[in-house]
C-alpha positions in Angstrom: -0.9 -19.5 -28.7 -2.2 -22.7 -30.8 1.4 -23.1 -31.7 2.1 -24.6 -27.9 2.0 -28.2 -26.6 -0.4 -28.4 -23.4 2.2 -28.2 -20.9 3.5 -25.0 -22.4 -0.1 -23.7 -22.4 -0.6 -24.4 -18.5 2.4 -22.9 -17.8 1.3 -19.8 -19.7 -2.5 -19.9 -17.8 -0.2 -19.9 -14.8 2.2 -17.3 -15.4 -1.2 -15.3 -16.2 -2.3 -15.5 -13.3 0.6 -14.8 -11.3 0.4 -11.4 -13.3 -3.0 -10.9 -12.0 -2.3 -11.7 -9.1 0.7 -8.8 -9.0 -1.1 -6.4 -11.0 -3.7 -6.1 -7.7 -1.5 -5.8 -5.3 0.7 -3.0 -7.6 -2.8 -1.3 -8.2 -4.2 -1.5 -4.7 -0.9 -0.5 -2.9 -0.1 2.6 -5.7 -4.0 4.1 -5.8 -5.1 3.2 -9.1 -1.8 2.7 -10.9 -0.8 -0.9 -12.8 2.1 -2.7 -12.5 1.3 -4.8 -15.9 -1.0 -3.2 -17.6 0.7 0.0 -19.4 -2.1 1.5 -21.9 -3.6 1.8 -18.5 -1.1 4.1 -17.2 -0.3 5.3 -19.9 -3.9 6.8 -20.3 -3.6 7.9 -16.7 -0.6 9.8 -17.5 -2.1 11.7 -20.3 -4.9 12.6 -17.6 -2.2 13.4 -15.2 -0.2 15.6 -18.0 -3.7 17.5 -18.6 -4.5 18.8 -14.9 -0.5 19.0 -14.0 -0.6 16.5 -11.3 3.5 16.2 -10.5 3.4 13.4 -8.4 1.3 11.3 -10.8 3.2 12.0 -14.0 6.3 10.9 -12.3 4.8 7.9 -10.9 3.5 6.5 -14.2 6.2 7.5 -16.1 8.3 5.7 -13.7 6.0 3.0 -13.7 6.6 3.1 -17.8 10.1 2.6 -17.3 10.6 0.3 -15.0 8.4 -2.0 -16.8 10.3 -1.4 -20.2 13.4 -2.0 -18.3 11.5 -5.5 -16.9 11.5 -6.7 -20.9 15.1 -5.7 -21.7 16.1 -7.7 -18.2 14.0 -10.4 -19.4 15.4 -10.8 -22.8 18.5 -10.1 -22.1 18.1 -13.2 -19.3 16.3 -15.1 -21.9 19.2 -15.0 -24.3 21.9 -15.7 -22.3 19.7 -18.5 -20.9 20.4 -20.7 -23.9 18.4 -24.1 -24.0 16.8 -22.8 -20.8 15.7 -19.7 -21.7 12.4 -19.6 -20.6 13.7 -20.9 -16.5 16.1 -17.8 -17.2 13.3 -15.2 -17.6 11.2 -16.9 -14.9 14.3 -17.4 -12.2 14.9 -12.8 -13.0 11.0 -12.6 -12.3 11.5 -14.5 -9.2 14.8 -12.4 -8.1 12.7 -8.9 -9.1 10.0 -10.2 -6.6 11.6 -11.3 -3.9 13.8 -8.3 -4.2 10.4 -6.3 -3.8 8.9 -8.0 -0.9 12.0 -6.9 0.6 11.9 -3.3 -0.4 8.1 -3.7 1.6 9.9 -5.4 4.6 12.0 -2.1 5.1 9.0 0.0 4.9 9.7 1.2 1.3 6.0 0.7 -0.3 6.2 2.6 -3.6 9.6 1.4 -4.6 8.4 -2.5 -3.8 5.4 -1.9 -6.0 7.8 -0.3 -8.6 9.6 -3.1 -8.8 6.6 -5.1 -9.3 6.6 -3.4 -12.8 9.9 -4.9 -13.5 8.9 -8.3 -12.7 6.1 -8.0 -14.3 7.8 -6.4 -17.8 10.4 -9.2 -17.4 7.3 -12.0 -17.3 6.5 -10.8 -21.3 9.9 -12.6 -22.3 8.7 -16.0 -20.7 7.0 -17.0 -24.7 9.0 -15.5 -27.7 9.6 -16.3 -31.3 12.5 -14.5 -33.4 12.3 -12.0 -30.5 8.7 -11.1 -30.3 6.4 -11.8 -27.6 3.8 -14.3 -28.8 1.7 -14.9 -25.4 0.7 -11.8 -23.9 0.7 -12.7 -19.9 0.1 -9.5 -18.3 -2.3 -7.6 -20.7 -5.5 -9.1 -22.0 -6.6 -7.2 -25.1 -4.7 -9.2 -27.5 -6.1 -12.4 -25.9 -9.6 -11.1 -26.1 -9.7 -10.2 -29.8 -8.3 -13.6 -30.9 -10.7 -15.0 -28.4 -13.6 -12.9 -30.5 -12.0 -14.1 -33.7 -11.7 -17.4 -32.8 -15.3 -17.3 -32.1 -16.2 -15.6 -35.0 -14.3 -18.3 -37.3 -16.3 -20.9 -35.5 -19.4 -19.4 -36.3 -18.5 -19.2 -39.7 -17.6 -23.3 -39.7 -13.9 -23.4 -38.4 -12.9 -25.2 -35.3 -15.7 -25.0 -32.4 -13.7 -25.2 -29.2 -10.6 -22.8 -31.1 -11.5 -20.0 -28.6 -10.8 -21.8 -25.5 -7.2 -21.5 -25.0 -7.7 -17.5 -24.9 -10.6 -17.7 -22.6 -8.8 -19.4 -20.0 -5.9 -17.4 -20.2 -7.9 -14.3 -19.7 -9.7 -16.4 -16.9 -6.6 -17.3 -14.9 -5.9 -13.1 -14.6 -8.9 -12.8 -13.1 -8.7 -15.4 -10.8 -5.3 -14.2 -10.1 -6.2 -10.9 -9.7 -9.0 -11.8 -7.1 -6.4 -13.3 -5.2 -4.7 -10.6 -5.1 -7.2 -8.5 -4.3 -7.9 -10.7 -1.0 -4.6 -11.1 0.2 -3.9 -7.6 0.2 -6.9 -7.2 2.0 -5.5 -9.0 4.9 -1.9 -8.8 4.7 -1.2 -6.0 2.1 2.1 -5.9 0.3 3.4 -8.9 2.2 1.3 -10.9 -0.1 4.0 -10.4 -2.7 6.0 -13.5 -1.0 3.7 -15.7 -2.5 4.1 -14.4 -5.6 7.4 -15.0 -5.3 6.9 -18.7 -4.0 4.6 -19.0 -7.0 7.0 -17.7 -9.4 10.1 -19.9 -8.1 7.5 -23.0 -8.5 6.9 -21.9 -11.8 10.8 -21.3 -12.5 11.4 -25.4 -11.3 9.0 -26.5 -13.5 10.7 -24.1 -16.9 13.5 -26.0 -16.0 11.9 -29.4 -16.8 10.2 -28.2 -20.1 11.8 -28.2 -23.5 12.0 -24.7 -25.3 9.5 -24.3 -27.7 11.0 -21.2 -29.2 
């Protein structure tokens, strides 16, 4: 993450908490289940596999799979995207979104919030180098261990403020996901068109940036 200029790091603190933001509604709307957060569900579907719970083993393994299926969509995006790779992955998040908040409009609930997992499994390819994902958006534990080593290498005379970056980044899912909390609270699942607004605003301004890949 130290590797990016500022303007790539904002749009990474925004994409973050875009994922936050989906990741409540996904969890609210499937009772308990994540739409970015997979060692989540995946622990759930051990628990699931143990007391022989049908319905929840298919619905996190589904969830699994749609969301490996999301980075494969948004690699594959990114690579045919060329110079504008990272507008590529955003513009297939913004097509999986909208493409849920339609599923909702019908009255399909679990397949919109499935295909939040998608979106969100796509959003991992915004940030890669030779092919590997080097800002975690949608999962946190990463970010919070360089955070703590960041903080430790301070402590032991390295750069003071080295941590921040991380911090804010695991700030901005929070705030994210508090939104997301709210609007579902008041409009449920239709909140996803904003995600989707949010996520073609942040596919307009990829399209500006210069790859840093």
């Amino acid at each position: 993450m130290l590797r990016y200029d500022r303007p790539a790091i904002g749009l990474a603190i925004g994409l973050s908490g875009l994922a936050g933001f989906v990741d409540a509604l996904g969890f609210l709307n499937l009772g308990g289940f994540f739409v970015s957060f997979m060692t989540g569900n995946t622990t759930r579907l051990g628990i699931e596999l143990v007391e022989r719970r049908m319905d929840g083993i298919v619905l996190a393994g589904m969830i699994i799979i749609l969301f490996i299926l999301g980075v494969i969509c948004g690699s594959l995006s990114g690579h045919f995207g060329g110079r504008r790779r990272q507008a590529a992955v955003l513009a297939f998040v913004t097509l999986a979104l909208a493409l849920s908040a339609g599923l909702d409009s019908i009255g399909a609930g679990i397949a919109a919030a499935g295909i939040l997992a998608l979106a969100m499994g796509a959003e991992n390819a915004v940030f890669q180098r030779d092919g590997e994902v080097t800002i975690g958006l949608t999962y946190m534990t990463g970010t919070l261990v360089k955070m703590g080593q960041r903080i430790a290498g301070a402590l032991l005379g390295g750069p003071k403020l080295a941590f921040l970056r991380h911090f804010v980044l695991w700030l901005s899912l929070l705030g994210g996901a508090l939104l997301g909390a709210f609007a579902h609270g008041r409009v449920g699942l239709h909140s996803i068109w904003l995600a989707v607004a949010a996520a073609g605003f942040f596919t307009f301004i990829a399209l500006f940036m210069p790859s840093q890949d």
